[in-house]
N, C-alpha and C positions, 0 to 999 in steps of 0.2 A: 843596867843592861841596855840595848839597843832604847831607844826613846820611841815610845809609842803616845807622846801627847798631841792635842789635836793640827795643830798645822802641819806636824809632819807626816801622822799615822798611814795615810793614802799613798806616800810615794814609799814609803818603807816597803809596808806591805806588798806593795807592785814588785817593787827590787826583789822581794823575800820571793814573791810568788814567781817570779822569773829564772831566780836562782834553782829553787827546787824543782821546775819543771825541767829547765837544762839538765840538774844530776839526774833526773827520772829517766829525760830522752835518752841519756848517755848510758843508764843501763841496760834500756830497751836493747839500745842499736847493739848493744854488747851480747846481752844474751840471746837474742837473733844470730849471731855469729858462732855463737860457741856448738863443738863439736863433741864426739869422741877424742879422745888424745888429748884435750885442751887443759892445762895444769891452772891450777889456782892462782900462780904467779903471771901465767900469760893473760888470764881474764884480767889480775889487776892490771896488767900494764896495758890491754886495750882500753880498757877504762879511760885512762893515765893518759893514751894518745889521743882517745877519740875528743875529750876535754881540751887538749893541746890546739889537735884542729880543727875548735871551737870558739876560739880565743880564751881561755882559763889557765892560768899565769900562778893560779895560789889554789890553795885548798886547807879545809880545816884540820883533814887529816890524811893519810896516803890511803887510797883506793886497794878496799879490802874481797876475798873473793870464799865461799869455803863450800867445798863439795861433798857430797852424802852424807856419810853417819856424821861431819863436820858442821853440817847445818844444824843438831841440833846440840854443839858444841859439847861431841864426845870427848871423853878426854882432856877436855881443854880448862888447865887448871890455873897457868901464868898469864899475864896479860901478853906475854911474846909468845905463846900458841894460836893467840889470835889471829897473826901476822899471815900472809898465802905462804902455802906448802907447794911441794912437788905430784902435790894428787892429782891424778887424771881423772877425767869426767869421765862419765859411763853413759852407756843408753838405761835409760827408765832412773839415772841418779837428778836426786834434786841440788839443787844449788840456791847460793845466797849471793848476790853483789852490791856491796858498797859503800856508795863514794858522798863524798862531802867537800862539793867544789867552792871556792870562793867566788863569785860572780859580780863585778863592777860596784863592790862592796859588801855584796851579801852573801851569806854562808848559807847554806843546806845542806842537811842531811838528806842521800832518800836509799832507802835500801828493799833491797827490788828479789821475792821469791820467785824461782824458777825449778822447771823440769826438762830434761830431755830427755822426752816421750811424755807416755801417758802414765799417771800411778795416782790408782783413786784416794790413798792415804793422805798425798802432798796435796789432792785436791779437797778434800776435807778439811786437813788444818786452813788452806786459803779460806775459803769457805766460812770458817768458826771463827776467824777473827774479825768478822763483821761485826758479831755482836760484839767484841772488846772493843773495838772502836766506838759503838755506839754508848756500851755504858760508861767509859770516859769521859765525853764529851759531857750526858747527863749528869753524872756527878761532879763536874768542875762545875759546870753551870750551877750544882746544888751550893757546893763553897763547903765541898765535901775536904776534908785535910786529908792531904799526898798521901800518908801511911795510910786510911782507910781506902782509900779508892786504888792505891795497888796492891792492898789485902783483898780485895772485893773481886780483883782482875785475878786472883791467885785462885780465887773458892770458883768463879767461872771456870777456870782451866780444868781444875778438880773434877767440877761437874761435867766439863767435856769431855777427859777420861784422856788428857794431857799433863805434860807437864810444863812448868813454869820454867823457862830456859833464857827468859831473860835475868834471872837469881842467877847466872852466871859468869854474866859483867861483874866489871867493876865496881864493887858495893851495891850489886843487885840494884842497882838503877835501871826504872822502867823508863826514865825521860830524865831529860838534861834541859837546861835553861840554854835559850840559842843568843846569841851575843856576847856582849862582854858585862858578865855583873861588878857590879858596882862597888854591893855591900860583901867585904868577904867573911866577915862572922856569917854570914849563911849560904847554906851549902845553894850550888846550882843543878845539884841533883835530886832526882824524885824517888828514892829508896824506901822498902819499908820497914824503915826503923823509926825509934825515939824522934829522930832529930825534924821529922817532918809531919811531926804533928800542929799543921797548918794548910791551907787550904792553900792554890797554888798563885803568887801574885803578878798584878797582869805584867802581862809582857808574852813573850814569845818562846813556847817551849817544844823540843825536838820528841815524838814521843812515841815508841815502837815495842808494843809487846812482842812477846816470841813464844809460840808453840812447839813443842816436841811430845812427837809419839817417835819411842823405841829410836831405831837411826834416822830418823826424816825431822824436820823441824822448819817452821814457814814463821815469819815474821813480816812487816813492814814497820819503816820510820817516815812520819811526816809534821809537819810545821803545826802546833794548835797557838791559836791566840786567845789571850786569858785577857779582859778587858774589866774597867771599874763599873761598869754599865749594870745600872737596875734590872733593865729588861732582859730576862736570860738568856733569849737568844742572839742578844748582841753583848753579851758575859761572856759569850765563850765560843768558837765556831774553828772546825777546822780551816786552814788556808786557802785549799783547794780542792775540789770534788773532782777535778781532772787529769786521776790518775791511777796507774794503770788495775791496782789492783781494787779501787772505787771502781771504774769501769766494770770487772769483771763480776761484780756484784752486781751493777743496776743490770749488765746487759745479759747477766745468765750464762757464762759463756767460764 
């Protein structure tokens, strides 16, 4: 995958971290914009422009959008349910946006929960995914193996009296390896099955649980770097602290 050895690790990272603040910015500016009437397919295609005139030429995958009981992926059984619909947005409905721009080499995921209006439900799941961030990171840094640390993100959910909605992807993968792997006997996916019973190796991995309660459901996807490093907190550290729904944590808001 992407090369994180030491001569080059600094300008990656920079590239990686520029990438995913641009898709961040890009959903912001989007969901700032979104109305009533506004369909799923027109959030993707602002997406889609606003990335255009940004200079963003490629993307990992086409700019995805899903509105209400869709964010916590009602119904949705094929991987082409995935795809925007014709749904219109509502007042007090929550929304999901996104995008996975390529940027001057570098790929990001970032997927960005929203509401339009106020609904204390959608602000509870934001809310409760703090602690899944947190015990992630802790258990990578442990060299905890992928199938327990996203069994452990499963019995959290439990106890928050949600459900697990990222088991709805494709092979219920909580994260994806970002770049290009290498080794293809092994998978680039973090699922919790058999096959990942192994801690996760370093490199660079995209990694976004997802909460649903009933039709609402809040997630985020961001960059964590997995390192060979003895000292744990240079083992394991997310990319970026400066983003939107980290902010909405430290600043209470």
């Amino acid at each position: 995958m992407t090369s994180l050895v030491a001569g080059e690790r600094g300008a990656e990272l920079r590239g990686l971290r520029q990438a995913q603040r641009l898709a961040y910015a890009c959903a912001e500016a989007v969901a700032a914009q979104l109305g009533p009437g506004v369909t799923e397919r027109g959030a993707a295609r602002m997406q889609h422009d606003w990335l255009r005139r940004h200079g963003v030429r490629d993307r990992f995958r086409p700019p995805l959008a899903w509105f209400g009981d869709r964010t916590a992926f009602a119904r949705v059984r094929t991987p082409l349910r995935f795809f925007p619909t014709g749904r219109r947005l509502e007042r007090g409905m929550p929304f999901i946006l996104h995008v996975a721009p390529v940027y001057r080499g570098h790929v990001a995921d970032a997927v960005y929960s929203g509401c339009l209006g106020l609904d204390p439900v959608h602000d509870r799941l934001l809310a409760d995914l703090r602690e899944h961030r947190e015990l992630i990171l802790r258990e990578v840094r442990e060299r905890r193996p992928l199938r327990e640390i996203h069994q452990d993100v499963d019995r959290l959910t439990v106890r928050q009296g949600y459900a697990g909605r990222h088991r709805a992807r494709p092979f219920g993968a909580i994260a994806r390896e970002a770049g290009r792997v290498r080794d293809r006997r092994r998978s680039p996916l973090w699922p919790p099955y058999g096959f990942s019973g192994r801690p996760p190796r370093p490199g660079v991995w995209a990694v976004g649980p997802h909460l649903g309660f009933r039709g609402t459901g809040a997630t985020f996807e961001e960059l964590l770097v997995v390192t060979d490093a003895r000292d744990p907190e240079e083992s394991a550290f997310w990319l970026d602290d400066d983003l939107p729904h980290v902010r909405r944590w430290t600043e209470g808001v």
